[in-house]
C-alpha atoms as one frame of an Amber mdcrd trajectory, in Angstrom:
protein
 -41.854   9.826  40.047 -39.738  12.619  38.492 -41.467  14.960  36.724 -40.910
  15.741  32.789 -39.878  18.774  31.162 -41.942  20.257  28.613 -40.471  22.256
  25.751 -42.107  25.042  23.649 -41.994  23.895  20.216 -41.986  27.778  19.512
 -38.586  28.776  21.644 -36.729  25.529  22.375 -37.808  26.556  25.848 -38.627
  24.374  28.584 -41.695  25.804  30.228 -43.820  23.345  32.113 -43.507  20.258
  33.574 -45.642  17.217  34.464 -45.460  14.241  37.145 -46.111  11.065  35.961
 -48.897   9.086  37.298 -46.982   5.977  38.703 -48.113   2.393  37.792 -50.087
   1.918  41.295 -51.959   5.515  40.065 -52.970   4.240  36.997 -53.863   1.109
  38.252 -56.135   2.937  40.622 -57.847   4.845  37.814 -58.969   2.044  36.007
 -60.541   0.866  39.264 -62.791   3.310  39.869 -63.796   3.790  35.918 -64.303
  -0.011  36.192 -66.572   0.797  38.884 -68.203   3.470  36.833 -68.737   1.905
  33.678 -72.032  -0.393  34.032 -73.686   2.933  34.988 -72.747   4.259  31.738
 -73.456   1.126  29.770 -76.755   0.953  31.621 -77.636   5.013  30.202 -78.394
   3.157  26.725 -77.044   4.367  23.516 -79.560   6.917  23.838 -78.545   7.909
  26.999 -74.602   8.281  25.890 -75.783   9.797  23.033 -77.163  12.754  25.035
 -74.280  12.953  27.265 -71.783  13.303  24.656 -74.034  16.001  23.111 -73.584
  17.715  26.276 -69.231  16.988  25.722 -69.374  18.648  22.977 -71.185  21.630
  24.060 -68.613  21.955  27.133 -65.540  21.353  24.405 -66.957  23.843  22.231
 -67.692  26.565  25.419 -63.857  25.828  26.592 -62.731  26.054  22.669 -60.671
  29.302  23.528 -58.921  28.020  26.638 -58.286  24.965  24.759 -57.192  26.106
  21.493 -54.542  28.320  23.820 -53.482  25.182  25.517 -52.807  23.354  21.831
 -50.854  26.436  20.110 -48.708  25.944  23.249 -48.526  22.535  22.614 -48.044
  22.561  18.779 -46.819  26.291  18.048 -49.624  26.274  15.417 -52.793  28.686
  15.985 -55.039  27.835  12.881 -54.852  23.982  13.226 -54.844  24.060  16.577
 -58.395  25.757  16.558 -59.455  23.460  14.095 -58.880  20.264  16.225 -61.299
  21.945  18.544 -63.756  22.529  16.009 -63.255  18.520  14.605 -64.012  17.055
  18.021 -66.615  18.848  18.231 -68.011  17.312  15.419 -66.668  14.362  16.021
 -68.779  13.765  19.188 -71.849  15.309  17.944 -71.202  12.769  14.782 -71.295
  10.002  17.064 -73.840  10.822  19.128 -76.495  10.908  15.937 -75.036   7.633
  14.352 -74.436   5.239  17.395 -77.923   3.998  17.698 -78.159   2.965  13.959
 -74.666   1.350  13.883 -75.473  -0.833  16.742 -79.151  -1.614  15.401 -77.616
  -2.751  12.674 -75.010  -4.939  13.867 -77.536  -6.818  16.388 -78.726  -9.218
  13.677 -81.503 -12.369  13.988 -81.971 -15.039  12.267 -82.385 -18.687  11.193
 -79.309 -21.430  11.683 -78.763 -24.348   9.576 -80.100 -26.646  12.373 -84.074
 -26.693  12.315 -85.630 -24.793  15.368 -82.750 -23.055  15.702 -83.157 -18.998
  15.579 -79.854 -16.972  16.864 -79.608 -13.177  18.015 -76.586 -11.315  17.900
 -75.744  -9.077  20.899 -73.155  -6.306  21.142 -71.091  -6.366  24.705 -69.059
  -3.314  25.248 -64.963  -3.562  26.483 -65.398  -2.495  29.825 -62.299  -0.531
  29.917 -60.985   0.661  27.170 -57.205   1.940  27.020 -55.958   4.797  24.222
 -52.348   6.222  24.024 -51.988   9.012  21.791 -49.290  10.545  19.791 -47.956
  14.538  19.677 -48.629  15.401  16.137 -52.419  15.982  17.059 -52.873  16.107
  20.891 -56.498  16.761  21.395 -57.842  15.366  18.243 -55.730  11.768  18.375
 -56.426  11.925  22.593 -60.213  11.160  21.750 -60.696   9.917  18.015 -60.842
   6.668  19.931 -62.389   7.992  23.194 -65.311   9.306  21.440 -66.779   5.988
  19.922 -65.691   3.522  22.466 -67.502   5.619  25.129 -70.795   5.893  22.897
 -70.220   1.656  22.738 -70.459   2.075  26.725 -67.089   1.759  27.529 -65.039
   3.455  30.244 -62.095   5.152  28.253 -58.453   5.993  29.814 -56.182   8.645
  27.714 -52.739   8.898  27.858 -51.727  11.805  25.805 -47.876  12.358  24.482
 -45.874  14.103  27.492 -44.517  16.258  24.579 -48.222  17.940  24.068 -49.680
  17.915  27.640 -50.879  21.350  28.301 -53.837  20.576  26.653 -55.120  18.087
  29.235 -56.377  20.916  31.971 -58.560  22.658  30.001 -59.892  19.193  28.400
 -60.353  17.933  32.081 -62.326  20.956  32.947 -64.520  20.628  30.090 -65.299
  16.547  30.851 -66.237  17.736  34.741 -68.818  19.792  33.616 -70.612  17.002
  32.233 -71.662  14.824  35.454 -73.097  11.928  32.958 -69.387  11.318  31.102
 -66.550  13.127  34.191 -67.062   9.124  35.588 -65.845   7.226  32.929 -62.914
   9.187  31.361 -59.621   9.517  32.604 -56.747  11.694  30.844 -53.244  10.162
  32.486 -49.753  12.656  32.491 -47.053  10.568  31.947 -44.443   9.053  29.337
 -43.628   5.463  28.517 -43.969   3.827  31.920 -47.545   5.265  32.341 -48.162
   3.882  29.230 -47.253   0.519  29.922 -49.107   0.470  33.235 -52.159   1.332
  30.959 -52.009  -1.605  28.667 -51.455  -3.790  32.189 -54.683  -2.549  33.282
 -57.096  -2.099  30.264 -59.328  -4.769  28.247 -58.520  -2.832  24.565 -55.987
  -0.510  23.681 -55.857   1.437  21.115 -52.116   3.261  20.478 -51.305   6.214
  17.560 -47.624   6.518  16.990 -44.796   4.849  15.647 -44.009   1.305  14.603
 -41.241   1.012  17.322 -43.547   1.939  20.228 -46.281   0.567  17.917 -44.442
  -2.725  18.136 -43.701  -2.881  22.024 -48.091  -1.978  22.940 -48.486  -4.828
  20.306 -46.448  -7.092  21.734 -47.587  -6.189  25.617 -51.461  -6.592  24.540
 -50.697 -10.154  23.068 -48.690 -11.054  26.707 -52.155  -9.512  28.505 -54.008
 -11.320  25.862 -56.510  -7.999  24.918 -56.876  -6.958  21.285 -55.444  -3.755
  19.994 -56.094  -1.520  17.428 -52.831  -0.292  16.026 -52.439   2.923  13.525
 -49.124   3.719  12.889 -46.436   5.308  10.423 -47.237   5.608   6.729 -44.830
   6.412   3.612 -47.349   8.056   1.671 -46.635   7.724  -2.531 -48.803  10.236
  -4.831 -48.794   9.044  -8.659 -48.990  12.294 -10.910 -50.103  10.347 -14.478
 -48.912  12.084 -17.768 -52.845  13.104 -18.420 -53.002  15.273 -15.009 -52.375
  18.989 -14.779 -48.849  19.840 -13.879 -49.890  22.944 -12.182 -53.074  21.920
 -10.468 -51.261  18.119  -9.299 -48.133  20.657  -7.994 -50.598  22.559  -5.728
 -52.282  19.460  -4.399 -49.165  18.066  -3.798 -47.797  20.417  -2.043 -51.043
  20.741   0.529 -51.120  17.077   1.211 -47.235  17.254   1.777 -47.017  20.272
   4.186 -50.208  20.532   5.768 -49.211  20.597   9.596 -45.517  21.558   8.683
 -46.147  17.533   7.216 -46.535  16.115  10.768 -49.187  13.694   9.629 -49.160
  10.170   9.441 -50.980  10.707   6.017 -48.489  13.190   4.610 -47.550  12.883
   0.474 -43.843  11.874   1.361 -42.908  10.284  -2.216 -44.151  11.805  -5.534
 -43.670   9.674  -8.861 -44.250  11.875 -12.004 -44.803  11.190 -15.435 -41.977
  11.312 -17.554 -43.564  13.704 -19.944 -44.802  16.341 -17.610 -42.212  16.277
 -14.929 -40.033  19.244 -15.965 -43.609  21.527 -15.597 -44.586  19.750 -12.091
 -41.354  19.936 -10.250 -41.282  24.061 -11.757 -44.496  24.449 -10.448 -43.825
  23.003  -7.057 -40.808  24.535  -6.445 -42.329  28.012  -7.598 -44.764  27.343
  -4.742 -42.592  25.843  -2.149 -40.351  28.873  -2.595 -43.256  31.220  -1.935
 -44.398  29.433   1.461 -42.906  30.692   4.832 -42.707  30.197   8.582 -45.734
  31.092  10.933 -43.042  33.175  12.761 -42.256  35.674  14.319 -46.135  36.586
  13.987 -47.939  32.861  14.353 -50.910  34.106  12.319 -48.992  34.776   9.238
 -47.428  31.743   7.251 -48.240  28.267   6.118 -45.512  26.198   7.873 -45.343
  26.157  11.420 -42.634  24.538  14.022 -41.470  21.240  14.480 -43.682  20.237
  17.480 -40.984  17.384  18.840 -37.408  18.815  18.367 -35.715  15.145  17.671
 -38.396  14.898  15.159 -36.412  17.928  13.207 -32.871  16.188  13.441 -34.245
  12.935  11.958 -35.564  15.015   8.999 -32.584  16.672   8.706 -31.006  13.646
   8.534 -32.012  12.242   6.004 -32.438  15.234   4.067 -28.698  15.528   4.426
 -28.022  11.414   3.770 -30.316  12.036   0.461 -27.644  14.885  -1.106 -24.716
  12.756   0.409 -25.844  10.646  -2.250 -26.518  12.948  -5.527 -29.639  14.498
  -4.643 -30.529  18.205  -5.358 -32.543  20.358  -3.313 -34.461  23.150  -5.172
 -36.001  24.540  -2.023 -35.524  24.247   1.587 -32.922  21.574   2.552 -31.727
  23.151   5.627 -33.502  23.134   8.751 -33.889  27.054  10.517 -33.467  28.101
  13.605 -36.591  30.997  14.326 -36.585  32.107  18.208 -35.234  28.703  19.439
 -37.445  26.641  18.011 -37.084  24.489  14.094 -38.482  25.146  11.342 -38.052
  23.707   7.966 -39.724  25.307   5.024 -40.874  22.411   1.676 -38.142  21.178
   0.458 -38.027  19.394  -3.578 -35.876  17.421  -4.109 -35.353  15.886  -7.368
 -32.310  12.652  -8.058 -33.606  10.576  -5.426 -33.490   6.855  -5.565 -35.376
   4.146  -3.427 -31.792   3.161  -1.680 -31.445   6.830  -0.305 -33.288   6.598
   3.219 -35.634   9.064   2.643 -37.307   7.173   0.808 -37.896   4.543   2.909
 -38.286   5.844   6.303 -40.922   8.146   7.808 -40.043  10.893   7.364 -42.566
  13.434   9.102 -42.173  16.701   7.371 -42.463  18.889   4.686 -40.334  17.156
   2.201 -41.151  16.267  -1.509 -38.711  14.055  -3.296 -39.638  13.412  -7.187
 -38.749  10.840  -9.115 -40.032  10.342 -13.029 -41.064   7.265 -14.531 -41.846
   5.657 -18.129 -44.950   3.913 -17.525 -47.860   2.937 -15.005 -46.570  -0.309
 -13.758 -43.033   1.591 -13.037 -45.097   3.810 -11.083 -47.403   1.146  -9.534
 -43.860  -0.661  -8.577 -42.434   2.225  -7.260 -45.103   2.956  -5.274 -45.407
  -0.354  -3.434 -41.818  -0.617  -2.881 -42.660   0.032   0.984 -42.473  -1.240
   4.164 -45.751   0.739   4.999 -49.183   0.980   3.365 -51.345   3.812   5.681
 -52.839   5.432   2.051 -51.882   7.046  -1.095 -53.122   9.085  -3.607 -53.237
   9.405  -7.378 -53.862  12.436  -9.833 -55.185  11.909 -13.159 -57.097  13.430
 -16.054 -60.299  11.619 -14.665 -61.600   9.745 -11.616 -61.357   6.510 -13.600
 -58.160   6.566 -14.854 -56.992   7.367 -11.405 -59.384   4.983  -9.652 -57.685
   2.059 -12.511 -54.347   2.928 -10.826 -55.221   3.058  -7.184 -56.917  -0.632
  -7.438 -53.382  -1.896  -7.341 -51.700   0.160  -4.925 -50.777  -1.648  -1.559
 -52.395   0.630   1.118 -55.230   1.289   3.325 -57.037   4.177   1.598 -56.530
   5.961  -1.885 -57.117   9.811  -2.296 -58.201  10.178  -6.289 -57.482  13.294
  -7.827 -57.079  15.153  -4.418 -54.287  14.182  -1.808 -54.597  12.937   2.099
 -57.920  13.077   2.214 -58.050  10.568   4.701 -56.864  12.988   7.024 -59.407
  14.918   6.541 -62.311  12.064   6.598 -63.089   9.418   8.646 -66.423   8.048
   6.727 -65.295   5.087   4.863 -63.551   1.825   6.962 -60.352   1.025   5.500
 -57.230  -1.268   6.644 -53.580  -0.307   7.025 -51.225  -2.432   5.112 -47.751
  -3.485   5.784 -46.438  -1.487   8.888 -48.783   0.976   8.663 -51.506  -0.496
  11.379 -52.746  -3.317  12.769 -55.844  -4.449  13.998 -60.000  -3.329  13.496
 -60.282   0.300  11.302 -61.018   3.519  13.567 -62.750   4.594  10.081 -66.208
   3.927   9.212 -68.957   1.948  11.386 -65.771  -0.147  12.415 -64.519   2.506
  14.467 -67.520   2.043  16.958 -67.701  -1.721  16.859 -64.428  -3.189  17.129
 -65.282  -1.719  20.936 -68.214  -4.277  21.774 -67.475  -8.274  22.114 -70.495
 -10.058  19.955 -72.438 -12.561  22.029 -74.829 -14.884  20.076 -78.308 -16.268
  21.635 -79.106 -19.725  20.044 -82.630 -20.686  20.695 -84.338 -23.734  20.352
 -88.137 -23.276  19.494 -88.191 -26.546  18.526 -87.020 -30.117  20.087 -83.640
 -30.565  21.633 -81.992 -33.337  19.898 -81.800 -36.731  22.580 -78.376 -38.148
  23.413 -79.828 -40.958  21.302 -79.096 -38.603  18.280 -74.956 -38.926  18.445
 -75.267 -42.961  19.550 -72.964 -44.956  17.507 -75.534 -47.455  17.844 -78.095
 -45.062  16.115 -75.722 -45.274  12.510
């Protein structure tokens, strides 16, 4: 197959390239982890446990070669260290809460029919199929890994072919753990590769857009195998007359431009309180104005490049469709060009309306349009005036009067007083609504048991009912 060019998100330049692994290659991978994978179901959860304890030691000893391999990737040196440190984590999280999850989910007890006890048994997906997006490489390439291979599963990853650098140095650290090298599989490649990977897998679980969302969808229906779909969010933060102006501007501004605001769970709509707006949009655009580029030295600044170049255009775009129709931009606005590569710093706007189309499409970086309103249910409306429903967040003079509001927001998870924190998190199971996902939540205890298939054991301890028992005669 042809190979595809990599560029540096950093200098526009393309400097690497990867072959994709053809349909027959994948197709041969998921062979020989299907031959793997009762071995690794057969280790116990006990047994997986250990051996992912042993993944995340050999992450954390390759941490430097692989935190090199992501700022390469991303163009970001801070976060790209810390999705090291979260897998990490992640695995060693797993590893100590497996064994209860399961416990708990392998239930007995009494049916409705006398004699009649049941058992509830987990079975794991054999293979298990995850295609991951660009905005994270490492930490989206095994946020599903992780638990379905602590369910038992045999996992195949097929990172974005915008990030791949990573992938060596991940490779390297999964052969140096005999127990788990047998039953993962990282696959180079772009759209074709991923579509041989849904051909071949039992579950699939896909990161990324609703188009491409939409196509994995529709493939796993034709190959009849569930997936588990997280996908774009619109993110609204509510600012209520009784919050700080100051302290809502600074948490809006994090949750908005963390990552340079590549993050599904970005702030990207903020509706203010009438009363208080004129002091939040000063304070956020006294901050915005303050924040600059991680360039030309990468450890200095808070916004870092576009990682996907078309990514930057799109934002642009509607950036530039927004003033087209009487918005103003009080900071940023215009994407620059640093060394070849694109970076835009937070940009306010304020004069936006819902019929502008950044305000209705992803928009995937640091942008913060404002719009006032009169009262909660405005707000409330506003807010839900989406396509998508990933989470939201609103700020308030207490946890309750912020918690009243959130109960009738249409999304997945709420952030009270605080914003995105479900990027941050991963404790508490939530769904996506709208176009935001689809499918079992990766959060909570869900995230390991949407892997396994339940089987239920119904034994009689008493007397099997006769054939005379369902006799019409017998009425």
């Amino acid at each position: 197959m042809t190979s595809i060019e990599v560029r540096n998100p950093r200098t526009g330049k393309v400097d690497a390239h990867i072959t994709p692994l053809s349909p027959a290659g994948v197709a041969d991978a998921a062979r020989q982890l299907r031959a793997a994978q009762p071995a690794w179901d057969a280790l116990g959860v006990e047994g997986r446990a250990a051996a992912l304890e042993a993944l995340a030691s050999s992450i954390a000893a390759h941490g430097s070669a692989l935190a090199a391999a992501l700022e390469a990737d991303t163009g970001r040196r801070r976060v790209a260290a810390m999705e090291v440190e979260t897998v990490v984590a992640m695995l060693r999280r797993w590893a100590g809460r497996a064994a209860g999850i399961i416990a708990g989910a392998q239930a007995r007890g009494e049916t409705a029919m006398p004699g009649v006890r049941y058992s509830i048994t987990l079975s794991p997906y054999p293979l298990v199929g995850v295609i991951a997006p660009w905005n994270f490489p490492l930490l989206l390439a095994l946020t599903d890994a992780i638990p379905a291979l602590a369910a038992g599963c045999a996992v195949m990853v097929k990172p974005s072919e915008v990030t791949p650098r990573f992938i060596a140095p991940l490779r390297a650290a999964i052969a140096a753990v005999p127990a788990v090298a047998p039953v993962i599989a990282l696959l180079e490649g772009g759209g074709e590769t991923g579509a041989a990977l849904v051909a071949n897998v039992d579950f699939v679980a896909f990161t990324g857009s609703v188009a491409t969302g939409r196509k994995v969808g529709e493939a796993a229906a034709r190959a009849f195998i569930p997936a588990s779909l997280e996908l774009g969010g619109k993110d609204p933060m509510i600012v209520l007359e009784s919050a700080d102006p100051a302290r809502a501007a600074e948490i809006a501004l994090s949750a908005s431009c963390r990552a340079s605001g590549q993050a599904c769970q970005s702030i990207e709509r903020i509706y203010v309180a009438a009363p208080i707006f004129d002091a939040f949009r000063d304070a956020l655009v006294a901050r915005a104005r303050a924040i600059g580029p991680n360039h030309p030295d990468i450890d200095k600044g808070d916004i870092g490049p576009f990682i996907f170049a078309r990514q930057a255009d799109i934002v642009q775009g509607q950036i530039d469709d927004a003033v087209a129709h009487g918005a103003i931009v009080h900071s940023g606005g215009t994407l620059l060009d640093l060394g070849g590569g694109k970076w835009l710093m937070p940009t306010v706007l304020t004069g936006v309306t819902h019929a502008m189309r950044l305000m209705q499409e992803e928009t995937f970086g640091p942008v913060l349009p404002l719009i006032p309103f009169e009262t909660v249910d405005e707000a409330v409306a506003l807010a839900n005036d989406s396509a998508f429903g990933l989470s939201a967040s609103v700020l308030a003079g207490t946890v309750e009067e912020a918690e009243a509001v959130a109960m009738q927001l249409n999304a997945g998870a709420v952030s009270l007083n605080d914003g995105a924190l479900t990027s941050l998190l991963s404790d508490a199971e939530k769904s996506s609504f709208g176009l935001s996902g689809l499918g079992p939540s990766r959060m909570g205890a869900s995230g390991l048991l949407r892997f396994f298939r339940k089987r239920a054991l119904l034994a009689q301890h008493g007397s099997a009912l006769p054939l005379g028992a369902f006799s019409e005669a017998g009425g």
